[in-house]
C-alpha positions as CSV (number, residue, x, y, z in Angstrom):
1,X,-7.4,0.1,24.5
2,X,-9.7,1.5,22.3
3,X,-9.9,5.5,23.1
4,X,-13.6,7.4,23.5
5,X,-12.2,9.4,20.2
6,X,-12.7,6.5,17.8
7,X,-15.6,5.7,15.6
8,X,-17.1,2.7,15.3
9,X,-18.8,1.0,12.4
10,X,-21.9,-1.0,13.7
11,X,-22.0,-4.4,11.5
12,X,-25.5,-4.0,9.7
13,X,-24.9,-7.6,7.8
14,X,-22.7,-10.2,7.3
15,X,-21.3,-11.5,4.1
16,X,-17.7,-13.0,3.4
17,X,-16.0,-12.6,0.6
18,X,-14.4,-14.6,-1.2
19,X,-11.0,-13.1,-2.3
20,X,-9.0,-15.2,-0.4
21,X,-10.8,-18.3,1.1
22,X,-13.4,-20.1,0.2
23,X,-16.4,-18.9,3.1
24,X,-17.5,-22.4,3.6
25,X,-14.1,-23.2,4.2
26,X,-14.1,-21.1,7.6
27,X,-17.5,-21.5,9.4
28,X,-18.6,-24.5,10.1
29,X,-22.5,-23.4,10.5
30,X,-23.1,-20.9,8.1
31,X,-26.0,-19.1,9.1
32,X,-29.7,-18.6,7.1
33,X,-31.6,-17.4,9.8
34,X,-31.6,-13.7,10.5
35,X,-30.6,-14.5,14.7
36,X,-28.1,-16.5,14.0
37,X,-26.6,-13.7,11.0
38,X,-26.6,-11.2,13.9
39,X,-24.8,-13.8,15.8
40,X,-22.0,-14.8,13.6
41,X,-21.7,-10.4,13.0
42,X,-21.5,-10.0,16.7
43,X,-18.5,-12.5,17.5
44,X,-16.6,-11.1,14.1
45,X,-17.1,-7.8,16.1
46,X,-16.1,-9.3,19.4
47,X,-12.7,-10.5,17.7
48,X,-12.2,-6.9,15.6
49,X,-12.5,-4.9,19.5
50,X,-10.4,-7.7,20.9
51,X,-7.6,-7.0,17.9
52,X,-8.0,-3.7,18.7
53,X,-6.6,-3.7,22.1
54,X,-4.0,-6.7,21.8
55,X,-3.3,-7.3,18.1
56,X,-4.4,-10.3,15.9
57,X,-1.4,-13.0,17.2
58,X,-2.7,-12.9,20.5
59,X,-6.8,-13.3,19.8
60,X,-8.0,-16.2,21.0
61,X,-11.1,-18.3,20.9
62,X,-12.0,-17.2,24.0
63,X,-11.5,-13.8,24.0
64,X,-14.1,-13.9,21.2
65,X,-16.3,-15.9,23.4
66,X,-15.9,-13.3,26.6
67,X,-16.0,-9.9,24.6
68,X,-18.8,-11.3,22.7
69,X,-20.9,-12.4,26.2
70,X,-21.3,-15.9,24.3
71,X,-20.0,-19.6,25.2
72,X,-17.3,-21.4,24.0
73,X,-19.6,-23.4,22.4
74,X,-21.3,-20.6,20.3
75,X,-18.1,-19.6,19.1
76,X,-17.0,-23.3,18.0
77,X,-20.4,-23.9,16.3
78,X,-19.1,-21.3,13.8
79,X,-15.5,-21.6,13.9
80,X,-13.3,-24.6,14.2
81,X,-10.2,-22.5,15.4
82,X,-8.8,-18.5,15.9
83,X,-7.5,-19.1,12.3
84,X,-11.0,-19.7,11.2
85,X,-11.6,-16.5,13.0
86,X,-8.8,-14.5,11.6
87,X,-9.4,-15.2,7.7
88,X,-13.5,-14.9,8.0
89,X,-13.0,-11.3,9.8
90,X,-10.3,-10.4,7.1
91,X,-12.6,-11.6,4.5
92,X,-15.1,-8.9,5.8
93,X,-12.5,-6.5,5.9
94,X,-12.1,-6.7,2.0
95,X,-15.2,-7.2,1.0
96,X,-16.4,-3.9,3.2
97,X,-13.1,-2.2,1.2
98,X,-13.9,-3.6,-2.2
99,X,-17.7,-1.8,-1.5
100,X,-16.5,1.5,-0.1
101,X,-13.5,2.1,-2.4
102,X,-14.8,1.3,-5.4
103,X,-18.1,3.5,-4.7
104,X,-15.4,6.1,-3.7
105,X,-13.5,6.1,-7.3
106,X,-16.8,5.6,-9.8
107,X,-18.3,8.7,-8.1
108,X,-18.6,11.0,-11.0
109,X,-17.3,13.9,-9.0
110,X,-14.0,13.3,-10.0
111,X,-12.1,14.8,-12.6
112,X,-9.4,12.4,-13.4
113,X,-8.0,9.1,-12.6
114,X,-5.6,10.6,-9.4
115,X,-8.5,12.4,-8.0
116,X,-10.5,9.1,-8.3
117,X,-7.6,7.0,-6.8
118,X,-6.7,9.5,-4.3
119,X,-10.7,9.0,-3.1
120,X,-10.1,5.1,-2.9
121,X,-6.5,5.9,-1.3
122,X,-8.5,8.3,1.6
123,X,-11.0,5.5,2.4
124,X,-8.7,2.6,2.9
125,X,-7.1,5.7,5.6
126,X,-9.8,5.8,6.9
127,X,-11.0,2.7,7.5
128,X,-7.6,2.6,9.8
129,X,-8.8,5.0,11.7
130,X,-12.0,4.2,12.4
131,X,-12.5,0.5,11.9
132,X,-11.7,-1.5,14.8
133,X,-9.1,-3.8,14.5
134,X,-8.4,-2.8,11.0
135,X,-5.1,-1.3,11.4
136,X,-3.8,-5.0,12.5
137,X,-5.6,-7.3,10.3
138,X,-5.9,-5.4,7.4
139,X,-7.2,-7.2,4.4
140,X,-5.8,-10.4,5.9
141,X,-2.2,-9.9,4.3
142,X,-0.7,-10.3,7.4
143,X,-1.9,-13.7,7.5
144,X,0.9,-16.0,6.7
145,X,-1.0,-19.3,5.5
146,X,0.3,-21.7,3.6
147,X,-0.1,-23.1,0.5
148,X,-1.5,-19.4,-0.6
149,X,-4.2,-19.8,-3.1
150,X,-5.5,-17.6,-5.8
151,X,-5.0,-13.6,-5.8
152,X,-4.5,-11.9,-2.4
153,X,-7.4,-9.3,-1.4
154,X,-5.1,-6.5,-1.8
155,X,-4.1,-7.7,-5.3
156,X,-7.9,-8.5,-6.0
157,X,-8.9,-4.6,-5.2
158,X,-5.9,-3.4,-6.9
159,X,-7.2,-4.9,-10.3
160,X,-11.0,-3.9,-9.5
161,X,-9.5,-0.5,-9.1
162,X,-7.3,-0.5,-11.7
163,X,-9.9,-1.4,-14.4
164,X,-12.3,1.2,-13.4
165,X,-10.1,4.0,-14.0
166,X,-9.0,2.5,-17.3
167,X,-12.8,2.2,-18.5
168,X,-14.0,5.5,-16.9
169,X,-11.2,8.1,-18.2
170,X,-10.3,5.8,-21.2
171,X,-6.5,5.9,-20.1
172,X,-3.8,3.3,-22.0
173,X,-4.7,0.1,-20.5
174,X,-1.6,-3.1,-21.0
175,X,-0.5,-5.6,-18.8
176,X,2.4,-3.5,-18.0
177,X,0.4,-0.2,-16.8
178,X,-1.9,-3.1,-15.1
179,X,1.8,-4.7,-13.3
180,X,3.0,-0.9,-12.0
181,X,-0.6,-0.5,-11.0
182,X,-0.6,-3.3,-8.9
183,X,3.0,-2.6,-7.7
184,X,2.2,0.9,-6.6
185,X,-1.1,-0.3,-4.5
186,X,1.2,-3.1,-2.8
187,X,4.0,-0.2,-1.8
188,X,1.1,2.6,-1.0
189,X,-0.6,0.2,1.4
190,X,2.2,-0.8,2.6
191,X,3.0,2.7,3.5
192,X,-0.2,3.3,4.8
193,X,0.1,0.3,7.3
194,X,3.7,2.3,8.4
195,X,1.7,5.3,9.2
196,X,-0.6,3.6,11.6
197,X,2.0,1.9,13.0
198,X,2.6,3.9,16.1
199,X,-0.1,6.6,15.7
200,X,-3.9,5.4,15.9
201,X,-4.3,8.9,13.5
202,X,-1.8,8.0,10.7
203,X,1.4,9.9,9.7
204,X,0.4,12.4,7.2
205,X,3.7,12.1,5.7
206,X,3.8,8.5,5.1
207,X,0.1,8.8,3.8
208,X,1.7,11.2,1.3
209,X,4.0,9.0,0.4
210,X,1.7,6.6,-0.9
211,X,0.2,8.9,-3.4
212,X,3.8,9.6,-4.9
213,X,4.4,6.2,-5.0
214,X,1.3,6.1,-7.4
215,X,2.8,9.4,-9.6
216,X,6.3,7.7,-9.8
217,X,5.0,4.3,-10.9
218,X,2.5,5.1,-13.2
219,X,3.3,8.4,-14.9
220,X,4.9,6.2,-17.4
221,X,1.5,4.8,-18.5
222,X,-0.8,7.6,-17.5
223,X,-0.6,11.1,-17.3
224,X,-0.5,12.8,-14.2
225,X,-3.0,15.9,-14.2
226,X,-1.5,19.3,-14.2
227,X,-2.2,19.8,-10.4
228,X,-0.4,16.8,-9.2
229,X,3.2,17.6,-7.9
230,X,5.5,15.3,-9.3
């Protein structure tokens, strides 16, 4: 269950992104009127609370439908099926994480490309912590679909990332500093899913361990700033 200590991040707009699947793909009505944007929001945050308590293999239609205080029916006019569901809430998920962490490592406060990564590193944390539903879904790489199509979300953000660093501290870019890059963010997120796993705060040291796994992997390409322990 959701605890009284969690935050919550009211949905202001909806807009799916399209790293993964195509957005026409998943709603069957999609909205152009502002009730019926506010509609579609409110059962993607019906399903995210609903994840929340139970996990994303047991959401259901109408779970969406009850937590949302909607019918069956509203829920169908948007969605053909919970998979529907699943990949259009995931598909917020990354877009809200493409926004927020790349914000996080252009702001000019930083001094070099770890302290900018490290920024992106602490939102994805805590979007864990405070995102309902977050910590189970994810960016929708727990979604095993098949055929896959194009780049994953996480590999998508990864690149995004990745490129902005290059350009804004003029580091060595190459397609191999670009592969450990990419190999680094898969392993660090994958950590940082570990450190949710049983605690809703996030083990610290698992945390940690993601921002070695970024030292180790791409000290070969970039150099690590004086202050970073290596």
């Amino acid at each position: 269950m959701l605890t009284e200590s969690r935050r919550r991040t009211p949905v202001s707009h909806i807009k799916l992104s399209d790293h993964q699947v195509d957005p026409a793909a998943l709603i069957r009505n999609e909205p152009v009127q502002a009730r019926s944007t506010a509609r579609l929001a409110a059962l993607l945050d019906a399903a995210a609370e609903v994840i929340d308590e139970i996990g994303y293999e047991r959401l259901t239609t109408a779970m969406v439908a009850d937590r949302a205080g909607a019918s069956i029916g509203t829920v169908y006019r948007y969605f053909p099926d919970r998979i529907a569901v699943l990949q259009s809430l995931a598909a917020r998920n990354a877009e809200r994480m493409n926004e927020r962490v790349m914000a996080a490592v252009r702001d000019e406060q930083h001094d070099d490309w770890f302290a900018a990564l490290s920024a992106g590193v602490a939102v994805l944390v805590d979007a864990y912590r405070t995102e309902p539903g977050f910590a189970s879904l994810r960016l929708g790489d727990v979604l095993d679909l098949r055929p896959a199509t194009g780049a994953s979300a996480n590999a998508a953000l990864a690149s995004h990332m990745y490129d902005a660093l290059v350009q804004r501290f003029e580091l060595p870019g190459s397609d191999a500093a670009r592969l450990a890059f990419e190999a680094a963010s898969a392993a660090g997120d994958a950590l940082v899913a570990r450190a949710f796993t049983r605690d809703p705060e996030g083990d610290e040291q698992f945390i940690a361990h993601a921002h070695d796994i970024f030292v180790a992997l791409m000290s070969p390409y970039f150099a690590v700033p004086a202050n970073v322990s290596r």
